[in-house]
N, C-alpha and C positions, 0 to 999 in steps of 0.2 A: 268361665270356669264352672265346674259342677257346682250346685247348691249348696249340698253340704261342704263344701273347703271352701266357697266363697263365704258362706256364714261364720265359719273357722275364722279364716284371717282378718274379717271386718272384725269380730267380735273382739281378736286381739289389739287391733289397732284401737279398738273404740275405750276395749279396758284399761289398755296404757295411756290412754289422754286422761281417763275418767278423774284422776288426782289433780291435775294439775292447770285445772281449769282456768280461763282469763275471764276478761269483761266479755258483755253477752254482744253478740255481732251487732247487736243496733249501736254500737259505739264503734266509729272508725279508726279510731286509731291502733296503732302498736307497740309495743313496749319492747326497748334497747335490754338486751342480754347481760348480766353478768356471769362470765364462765366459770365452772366450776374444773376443780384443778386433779380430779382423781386418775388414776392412770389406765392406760390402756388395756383391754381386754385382749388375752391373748388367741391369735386367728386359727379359726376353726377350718376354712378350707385346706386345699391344696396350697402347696409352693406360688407364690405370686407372678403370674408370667408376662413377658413384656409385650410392651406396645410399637407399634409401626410409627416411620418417623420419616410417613412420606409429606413434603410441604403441605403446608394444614389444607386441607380440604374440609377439615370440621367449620368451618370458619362460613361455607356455604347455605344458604337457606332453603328451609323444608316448607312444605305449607301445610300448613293447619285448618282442623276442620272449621268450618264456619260455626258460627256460637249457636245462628237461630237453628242449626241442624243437628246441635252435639245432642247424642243419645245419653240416656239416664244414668249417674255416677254408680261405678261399683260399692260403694260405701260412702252413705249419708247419713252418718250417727247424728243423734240429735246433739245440739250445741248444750256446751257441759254448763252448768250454774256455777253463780261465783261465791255462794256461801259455803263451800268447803273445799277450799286450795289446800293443795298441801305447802308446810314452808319453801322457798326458795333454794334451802339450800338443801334440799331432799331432791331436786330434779337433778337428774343426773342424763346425758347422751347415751344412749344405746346404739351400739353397730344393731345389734343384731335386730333392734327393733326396725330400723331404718331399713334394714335386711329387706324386710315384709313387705316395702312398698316395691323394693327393685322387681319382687316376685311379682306381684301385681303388673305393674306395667309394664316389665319384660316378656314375662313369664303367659298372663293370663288376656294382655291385652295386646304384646307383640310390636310389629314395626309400626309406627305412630309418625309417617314425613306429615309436615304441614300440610292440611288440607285434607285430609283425608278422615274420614269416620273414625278408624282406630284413636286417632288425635283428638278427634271429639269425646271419645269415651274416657282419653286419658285427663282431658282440660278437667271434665266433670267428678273422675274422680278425686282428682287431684284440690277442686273448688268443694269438695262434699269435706275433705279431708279436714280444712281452714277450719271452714264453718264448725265442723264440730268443735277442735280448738276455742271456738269464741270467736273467732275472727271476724271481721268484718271483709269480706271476699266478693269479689268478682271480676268478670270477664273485661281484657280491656282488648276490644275487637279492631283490625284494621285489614285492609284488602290486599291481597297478596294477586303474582299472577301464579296460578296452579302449573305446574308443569307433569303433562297427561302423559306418561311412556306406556304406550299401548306392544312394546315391542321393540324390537332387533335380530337382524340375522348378516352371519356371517359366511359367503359361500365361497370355497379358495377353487381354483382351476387348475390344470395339471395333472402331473405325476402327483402332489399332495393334495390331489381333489377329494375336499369333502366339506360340511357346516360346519363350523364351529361356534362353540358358544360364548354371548359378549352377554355386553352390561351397557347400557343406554345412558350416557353421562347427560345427566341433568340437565337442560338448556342447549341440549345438540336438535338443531333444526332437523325434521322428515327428510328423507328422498334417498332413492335409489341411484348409488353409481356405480359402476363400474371401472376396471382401470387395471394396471400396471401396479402390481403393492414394492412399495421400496423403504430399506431399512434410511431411517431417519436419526439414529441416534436417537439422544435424549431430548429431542427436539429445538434446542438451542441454536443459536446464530451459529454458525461456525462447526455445525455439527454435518453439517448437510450442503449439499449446491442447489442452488436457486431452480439450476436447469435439470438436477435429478430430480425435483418432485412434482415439477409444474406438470399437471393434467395428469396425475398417477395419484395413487392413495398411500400416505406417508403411513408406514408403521412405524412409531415408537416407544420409548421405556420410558417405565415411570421414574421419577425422581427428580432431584435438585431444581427445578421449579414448578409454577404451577400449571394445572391439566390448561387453563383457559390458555396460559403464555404458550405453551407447549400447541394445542389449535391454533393459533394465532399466526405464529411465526408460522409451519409448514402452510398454513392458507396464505397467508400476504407471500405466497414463495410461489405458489398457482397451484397449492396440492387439491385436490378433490374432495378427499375426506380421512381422517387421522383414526389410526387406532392404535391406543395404545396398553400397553400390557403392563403387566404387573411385573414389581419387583421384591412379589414374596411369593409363597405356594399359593396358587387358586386366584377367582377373580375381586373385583372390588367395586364398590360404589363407587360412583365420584360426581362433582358439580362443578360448571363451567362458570358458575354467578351471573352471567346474563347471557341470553342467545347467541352461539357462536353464527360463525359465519360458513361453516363447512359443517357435515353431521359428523359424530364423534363418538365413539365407543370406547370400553374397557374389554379387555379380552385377558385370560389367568397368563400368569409365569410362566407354566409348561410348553403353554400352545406358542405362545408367542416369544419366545427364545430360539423355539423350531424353527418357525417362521423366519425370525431374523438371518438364522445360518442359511435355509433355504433359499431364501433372494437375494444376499453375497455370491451364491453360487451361481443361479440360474434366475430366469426369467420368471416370474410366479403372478397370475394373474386372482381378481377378487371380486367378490361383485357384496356391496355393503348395501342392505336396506332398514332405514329407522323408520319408525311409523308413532311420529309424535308429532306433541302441539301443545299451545297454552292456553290456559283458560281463567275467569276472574272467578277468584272465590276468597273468602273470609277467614283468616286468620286468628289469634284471642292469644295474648296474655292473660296469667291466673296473676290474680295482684290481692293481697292481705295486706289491710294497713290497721295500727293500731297507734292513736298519739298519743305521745309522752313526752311531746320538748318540741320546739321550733325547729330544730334541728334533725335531720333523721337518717339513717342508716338503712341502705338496700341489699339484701343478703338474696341470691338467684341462680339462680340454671335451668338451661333450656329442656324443654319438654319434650321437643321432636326428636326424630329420628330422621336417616338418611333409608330410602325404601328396602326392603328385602332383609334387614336384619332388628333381631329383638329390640337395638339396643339399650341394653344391661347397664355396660359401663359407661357408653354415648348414647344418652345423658341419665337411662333411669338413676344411675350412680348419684350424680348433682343433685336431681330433682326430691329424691330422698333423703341427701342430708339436709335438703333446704327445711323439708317439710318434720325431721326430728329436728332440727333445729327451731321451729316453729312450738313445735309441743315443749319442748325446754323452757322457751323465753315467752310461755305462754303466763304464765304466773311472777316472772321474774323484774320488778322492778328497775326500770333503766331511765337513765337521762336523755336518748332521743325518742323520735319515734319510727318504727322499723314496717318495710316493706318486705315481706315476702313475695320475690315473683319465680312462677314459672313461663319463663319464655317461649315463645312460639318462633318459628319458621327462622333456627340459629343455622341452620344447614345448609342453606339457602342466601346467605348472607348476612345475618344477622338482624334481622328486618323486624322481630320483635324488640329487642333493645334499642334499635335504631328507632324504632315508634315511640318507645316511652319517653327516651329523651327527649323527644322532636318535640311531644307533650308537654314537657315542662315549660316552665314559664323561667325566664333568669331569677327573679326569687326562688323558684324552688329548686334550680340547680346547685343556685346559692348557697343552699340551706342544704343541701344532699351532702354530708358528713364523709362519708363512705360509702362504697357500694364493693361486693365479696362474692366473688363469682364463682363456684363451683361445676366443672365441668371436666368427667371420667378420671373420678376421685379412687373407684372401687376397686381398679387391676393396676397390676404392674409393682414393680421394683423402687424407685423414685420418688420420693413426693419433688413436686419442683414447686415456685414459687415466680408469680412476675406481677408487673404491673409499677404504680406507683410507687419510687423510690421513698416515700414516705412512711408508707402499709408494707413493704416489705423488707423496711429496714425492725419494723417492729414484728413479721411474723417469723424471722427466719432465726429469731432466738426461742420465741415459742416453742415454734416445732422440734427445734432441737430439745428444750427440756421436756416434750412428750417424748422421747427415747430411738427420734428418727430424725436426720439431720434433712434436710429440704436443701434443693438446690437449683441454683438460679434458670428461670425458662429460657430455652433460646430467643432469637430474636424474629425466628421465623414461625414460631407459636403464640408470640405476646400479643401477637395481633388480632388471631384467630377464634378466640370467643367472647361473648354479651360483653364482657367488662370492657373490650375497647371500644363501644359505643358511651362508656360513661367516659375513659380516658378523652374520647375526640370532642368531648365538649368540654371538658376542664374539672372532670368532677374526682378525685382519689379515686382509685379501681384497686384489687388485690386479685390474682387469678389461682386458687388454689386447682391442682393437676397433677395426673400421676401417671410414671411414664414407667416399660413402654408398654402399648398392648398389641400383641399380633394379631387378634381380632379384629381392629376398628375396620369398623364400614364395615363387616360381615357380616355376614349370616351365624357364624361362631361365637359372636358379644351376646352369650347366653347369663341366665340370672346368675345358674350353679357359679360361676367362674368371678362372681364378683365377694369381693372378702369384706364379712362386717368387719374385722379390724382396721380395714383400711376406710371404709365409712365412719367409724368412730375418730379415729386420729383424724381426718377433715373436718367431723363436727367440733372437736373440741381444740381446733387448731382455730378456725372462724371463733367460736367462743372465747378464745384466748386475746384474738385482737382485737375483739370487738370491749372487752374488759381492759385491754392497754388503752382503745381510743379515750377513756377516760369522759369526763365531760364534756358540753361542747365549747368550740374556739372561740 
């Protein structure tokens, strides 16, 4: 960002910590939240607009930039002293301050997939952010495989001979075929004949399962290579979770609706080239620990992005109320002790959470109280709520006395980010989300589009259960 508006916005961030100082980072531990009960500030944006509700693909992993490469954080305020806190009950959640950081890492720092340099600038500012807090902060590094899309091209033959433009799904193998393009449906058993797509290139729609299932079937059928198209206006990122077995692309609505009616009718030929590969490279969770009790609470959202878009609401949105929520409970006396993390390479598969846990030891699983996962909190209509029937039998009264009723996640979402890596080891999860946005995966999940009011109701909806869990068990 220019100098003078990058001096702007650290300086604000730095002057809203500057009250509410913790212990100095040479002490690791963290201090458990008690929420404060004021009410919502009323939203300064536009009208809240929905989200897309194609099978989670948020749920795929990004890679993140390696740590010994991350470039210099955008704001490294010095860490605040602890001889003049203001009281606890003076800290109060800001939407709007939380605002500040969605503009930073959407805004000034951009698309951030794991592994990549943007993602390094975002770990470091995100680790400069801690520190100043007091926190005791840093990288908790593991190896990812990088997935490199140097490209895609779409060329159709015929009477509709021309390029069209695709999207390189994540984990779709290089190489050039050619073939026969045939409508596939939604790529489902039953959708298609075995002998319509063998040695032809299957086109299909997005929806009711997922992209990897959707490759899968048309390849185990002898198809060539899959593409498939959207089921909203324009085109979309997507991730396969591990290297398919045929290359794979995304292609918009408009184009590929055409498409579909044109080879009902007639014959339509294609010639598909991906020019990809994988490569090893170094991932990093951001991890803030400060102890206050044997027992401890993990509040987080992922840091990455999916390539080609800001995103604002996926995840700057989480990763900002993690880190207002950080400045709150930086002064605020609690009975566990609390980790803030930013997660790395959640787009990709979830492979930062999945590290962390893998890390623990059965004591400190043990001991892991809760964990409160925030992930594209800032758009949409909905707040919803999932996870442990335990943590959301206690948030979904919260939320409603903040002045907005939450409602239960599907079951094809519950799975889909950080928090079901603590659910598959046994540990309480809560997944706070807000639905819908018709941006996700785009290029469109810009900052403007995300509402502090809806950042504040998720800060002080997490603050809220985190003041039910009471002491520990």
């Amino acid at each position: 960002m220019p100098e003078i508006r990058r001096s702007f916005v650290n300086l604000l961030l730095v002057l809203a910590a500057l009250p509410f100082a913790c212990a100095p980072a040479a002490t690791s531990a963290l201090q458990t939240p008690q929420p404060a009960a004021a009410t919502l500030a009323t939203p300064t944006d536009a009208a809240a607009t929905r989200v897309a509700t194609e099978t989670p693909a948020s749920g795929l992993p990004v890679a993140t930039e390696p740590a010994a490469s991350a470039a210099a954080p955008l704001a490294q305020a010095p860490a605040v002293g602890v001889d003049q806190p203001s009281p606890a009950s003076s800290v109060e959640f800001s939407g709007l301050h939380a605002k500040l950081h969605v503009d930073v890492l959407a805004r000034e720092i951009g698309s951030r997939p794991a592994g990549s340099d943007a993602q390094g600038r975002a770990q470091q500012y995100v680790l400069g952010q801690l520190r100043a807090l007091g926190y005791e902060a840093q990288l908790q590094p593991f190896p990812i495989a990088y997935y490199d899309d140097r490209g895609s091209a779409l060329t159709i033959g015929g009477a509709f001979g021309r390029e069209l433009g695709t999207s390189t799904l994540i984990y779709s193998p290089g190489g050039v075929v050619e073939g026969e393009l045939v409508d596939a449906g939604l790529g489902r058993i039953g959708d298609f004949s075995p002998d319509a797509v063998r040695g032809k290139i299957a086109l299909v729609g997005r929806g009711a399962i997922r992209f990897s299932e959707k490759v899968e079937s048309v390849a185990a059928a002898g198809a060539l290579a899959a593409i498939i198209y959207n089921n909203q206006p324009g085109n979309f990122a997507g991730n396969l979770a591990t290297i398919a077995s045929i290359p794979a692309v995304g292609l918009s609505e408009e184009e590929g609706q055409t498409l579909a009616q044109t080879v009902r009718r007639e014959s339509v030929t294609a010639r598909l080239s991906v020019d990809a590969g994988l490569e090893q490279r170094t991932a990093a969770n951001v991890v803030a620990t400060k102890h206050s009790g044997a027992q401890s609470v993990v509040i987080g959202g992922h840091l990455d992005s999916v390539p080609g878009t800001p995103g604002a609401n996926d995840n700057a949105s989480g990763t900002a109320v993690m880190l207002e929520l950080a400045r709150v409970l930086a002064a605020r006396p609690t009975p566990y002790t609390l980790r803030f993390v930013a997660f790395d390479a959640e787009e990709i598969g979830l492979l930062g959470s999945a590290f962390m846990v893998g890390e623990m030891g059965e004591p400190e699983r043990s001991a892991t109280r809760a964990m409160i996962n925030l992930d594209m909190v800032g758009v949409g209509d909905a707040p919803r709520l999932g996870g442990s029937d335990e943590l959301t039998r206690v948030a979904f009264p919260i939320a409603a006395s903040l002045g907005e009723e939450a409602r239960p996640l599907g079951d094809s979402l519950n799975g889909a980010s950080d928090h079901a890596s603590f659910l598959r080891v046994g540990i309480p999860a809560l997944f706070l989300y807000r639905s819908e946005d018709p941006n996700y995966h785009s290029p469109a999940d810009r900052a403007e589009l995300v509402h502090p009011a809806h950042l504040e109701y998720a800060g002080r909806l997490a603050l809220g259960v985190l003041d039910a869990l009471g002491g520990p068990r």
